[in-house]
C-alpha positions as CSV (number, residue, x, y, z in Angstrom):
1,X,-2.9,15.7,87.6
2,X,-0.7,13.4,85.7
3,X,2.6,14.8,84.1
4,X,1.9,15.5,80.0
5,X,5.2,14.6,78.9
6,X,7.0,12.2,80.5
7,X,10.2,14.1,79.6
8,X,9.0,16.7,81.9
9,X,8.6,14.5,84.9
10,X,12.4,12.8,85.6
11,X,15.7,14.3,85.9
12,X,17.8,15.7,82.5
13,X,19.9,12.6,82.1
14,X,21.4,14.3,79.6
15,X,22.8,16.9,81.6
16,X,23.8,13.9,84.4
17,X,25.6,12.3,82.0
18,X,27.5,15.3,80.9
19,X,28.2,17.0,84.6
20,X,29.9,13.1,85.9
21,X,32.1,13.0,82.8
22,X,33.1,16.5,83.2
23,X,34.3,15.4,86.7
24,X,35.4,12.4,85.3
25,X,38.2,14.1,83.1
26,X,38.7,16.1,86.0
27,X,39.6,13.8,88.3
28,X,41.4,12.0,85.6
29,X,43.8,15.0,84.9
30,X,44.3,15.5,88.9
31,X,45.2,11.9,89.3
32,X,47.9,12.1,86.2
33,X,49.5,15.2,87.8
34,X,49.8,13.7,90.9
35,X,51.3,10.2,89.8
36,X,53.9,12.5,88.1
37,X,54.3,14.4,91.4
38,X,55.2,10.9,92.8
39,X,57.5,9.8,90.5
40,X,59.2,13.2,91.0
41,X,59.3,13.3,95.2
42,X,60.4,9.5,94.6
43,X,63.9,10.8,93.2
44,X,64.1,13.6,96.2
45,X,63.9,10.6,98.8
46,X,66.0,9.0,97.1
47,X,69.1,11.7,96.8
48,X,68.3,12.5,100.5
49,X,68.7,8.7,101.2
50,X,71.8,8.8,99.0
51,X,73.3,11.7,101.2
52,X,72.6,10.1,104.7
53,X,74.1,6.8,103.7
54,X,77.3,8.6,102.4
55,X,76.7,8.2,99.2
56,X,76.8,11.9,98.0
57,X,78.9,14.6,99.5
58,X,77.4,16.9,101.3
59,X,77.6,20.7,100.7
60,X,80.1,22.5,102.9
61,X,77.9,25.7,104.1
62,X,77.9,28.3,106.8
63,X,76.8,27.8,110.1
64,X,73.1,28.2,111.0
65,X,73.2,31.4,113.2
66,X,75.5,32.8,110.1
67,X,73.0,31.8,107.3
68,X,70.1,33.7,109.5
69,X,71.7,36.9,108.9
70,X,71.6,36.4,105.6
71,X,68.7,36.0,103.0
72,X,68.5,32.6,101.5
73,X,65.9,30.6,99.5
74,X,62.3,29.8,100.7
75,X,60.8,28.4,97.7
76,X,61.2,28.0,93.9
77,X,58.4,28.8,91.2
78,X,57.8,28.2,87.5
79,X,56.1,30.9,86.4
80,X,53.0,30.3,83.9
81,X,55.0,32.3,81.2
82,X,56.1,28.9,80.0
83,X,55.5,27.0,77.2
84,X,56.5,25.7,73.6
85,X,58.9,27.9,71.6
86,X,61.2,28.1,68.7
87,X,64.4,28.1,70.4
88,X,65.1,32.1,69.8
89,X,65.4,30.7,65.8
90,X,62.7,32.7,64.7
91,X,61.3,30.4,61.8
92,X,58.2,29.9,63.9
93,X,58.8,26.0,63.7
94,X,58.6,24.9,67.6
95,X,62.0,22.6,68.9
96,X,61.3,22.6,72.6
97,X,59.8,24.9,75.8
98,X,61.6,27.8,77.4
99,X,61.0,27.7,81.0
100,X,60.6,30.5,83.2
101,X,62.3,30.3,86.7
102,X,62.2,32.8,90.3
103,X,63.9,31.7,93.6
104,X,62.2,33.6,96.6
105,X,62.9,34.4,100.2
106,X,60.6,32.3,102.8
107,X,58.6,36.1,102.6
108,X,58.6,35.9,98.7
109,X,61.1,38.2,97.4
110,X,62.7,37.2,94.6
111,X,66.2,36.4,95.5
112,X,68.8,35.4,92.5
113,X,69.8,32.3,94.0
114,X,71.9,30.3,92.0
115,X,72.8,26.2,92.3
116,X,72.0,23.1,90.7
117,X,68.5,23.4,88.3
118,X,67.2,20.0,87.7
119,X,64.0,20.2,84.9
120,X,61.8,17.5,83.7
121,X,58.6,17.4,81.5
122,X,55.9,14.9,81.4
123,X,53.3,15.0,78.7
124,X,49.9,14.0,80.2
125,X,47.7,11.7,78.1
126,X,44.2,10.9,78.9
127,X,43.3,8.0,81.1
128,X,44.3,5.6,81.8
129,X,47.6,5.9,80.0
130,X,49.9,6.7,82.5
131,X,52.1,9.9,82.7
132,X,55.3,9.8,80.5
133,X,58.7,11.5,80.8
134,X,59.6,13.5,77.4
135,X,62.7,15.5,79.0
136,X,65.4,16.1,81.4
137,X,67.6,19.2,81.8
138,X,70.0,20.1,84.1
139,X,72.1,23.7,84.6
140,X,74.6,24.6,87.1
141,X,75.4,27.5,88.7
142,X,77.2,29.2,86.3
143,X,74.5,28.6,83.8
144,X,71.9,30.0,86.2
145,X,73.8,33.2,86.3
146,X,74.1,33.2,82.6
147,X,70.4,32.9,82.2
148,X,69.5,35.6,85.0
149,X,67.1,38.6,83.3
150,X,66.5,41.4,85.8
151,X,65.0,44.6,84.7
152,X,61.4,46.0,83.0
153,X,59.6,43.6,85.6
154,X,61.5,40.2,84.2
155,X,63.5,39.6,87.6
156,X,63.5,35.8,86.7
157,X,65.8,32.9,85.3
158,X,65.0,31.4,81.5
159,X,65.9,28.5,80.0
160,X,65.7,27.1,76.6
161,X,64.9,23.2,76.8
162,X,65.2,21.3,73.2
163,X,62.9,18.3,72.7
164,X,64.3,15.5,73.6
165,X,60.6,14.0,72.9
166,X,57.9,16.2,71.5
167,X,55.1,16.6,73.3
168,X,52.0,14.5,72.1
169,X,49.4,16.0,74.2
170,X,49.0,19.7,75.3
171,X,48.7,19.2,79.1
172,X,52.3,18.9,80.2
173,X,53.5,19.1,83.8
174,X,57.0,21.0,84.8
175,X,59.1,19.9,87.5
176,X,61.5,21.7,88.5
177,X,64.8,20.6,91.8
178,X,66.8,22.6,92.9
179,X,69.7,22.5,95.3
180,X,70.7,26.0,96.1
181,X,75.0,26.3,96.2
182,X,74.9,28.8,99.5
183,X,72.7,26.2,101.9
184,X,72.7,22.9,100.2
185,X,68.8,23.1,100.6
186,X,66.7,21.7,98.0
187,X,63.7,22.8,96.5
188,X,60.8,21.6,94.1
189,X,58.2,22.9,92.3
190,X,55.6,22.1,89.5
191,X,53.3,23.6,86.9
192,X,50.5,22.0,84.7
193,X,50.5,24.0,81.2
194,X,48.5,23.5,78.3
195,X,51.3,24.1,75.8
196,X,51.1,24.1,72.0
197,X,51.9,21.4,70.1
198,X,54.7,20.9,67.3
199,X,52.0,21.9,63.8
200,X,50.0,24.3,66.4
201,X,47.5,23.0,67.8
């Protein structure tokens, strides 16, 4: 029997349309974070390039069989705590991100670690535009200690960043490098935030 409506009888376009551009977007996003991931492992090469040619110094450190005995960095996070702030001004009126930090033992303890923090921000547009820069922030270790909170289940580093560009989109990607004073090790990480925007949204 033939169907009655010919609605009935072929697939829901309609939803096919809407599932590929949900994956669409998706891959879209995926492919923006990464190209900022890039950009970002570009400038590690390039330091450890710099290093091997002479170019930097390189950090005076223990031993090896000394630094086993003691506990030293495994990994660096940015936890999802951050985001858009005020800058501890309390007028409400947002002027940059506060970022929240933990260095942790290869077994994940958080450790205190202190050394060079190297931050950047990249505001993630739809495609095609490509992924763009807003900010770079550095602190040494003496700032890292400064910006330690232990206690009431904080254990982590904080940092106020001020705009140096205003984010334009929510989706903003973290990157975080840092060279830790005891080993001379370096470490990256990243986060994808939405973040809210300067007016609120």
């Amino acid at each position: 029997m033939g169907c009655v409506f010919l609605a009935a009888c072929g697939p829901n376009y309609t939803a096919v349309n809407n599932r590929l551009r949900a994956e669409n977007s998706q891959q879209e996003k995926e492919i923006a974070t990464l190209k900022a991931k890039q950009a970002s492992d570009a400038a590690i090469i390039q330091s450890l390039q710099d290093q091997l040619s002479g170019k930097v110094p390189r950090v005076e450190t223990l031993p090896p069989e000394r630094l086993a005995e003691l506990f030293t960095v495994g990994s660096v996070q940015i936890q999802k705590e951050t985001g858009s702030t005020d800058l501890g001004t309390g007028d409400g009126k947002l002027k940059g991100f506060r970022i929240f930090i933990r260095t942790l033992t290869a077994d994940g303890m958080v450790l205190p670690a202190t050394g060079k923090l190297e931050v950047e921000a990249f505001d993630l547009p739809p495609a095609p535009d490509q992924p763009v820069r807003i900010g770079t922030w550095t602190f040494s270790a003496e700032e890292m200690k400064k910006n330690w909170y232990a206690g009431l289940g904080l254990n982590h580093f904080a940092f106020n960043l001020p705009w140096e560009t205003p984010p334009r989109h929510a989706d903003v990607t973290f990157k975080v490098r840092f060279t830790e004073a005891l080993t001379g090790n370096v470490f990256t990480a990243h986060l994808e935030k939405k973040v809210t925007l300067p007016g609120g949204s």
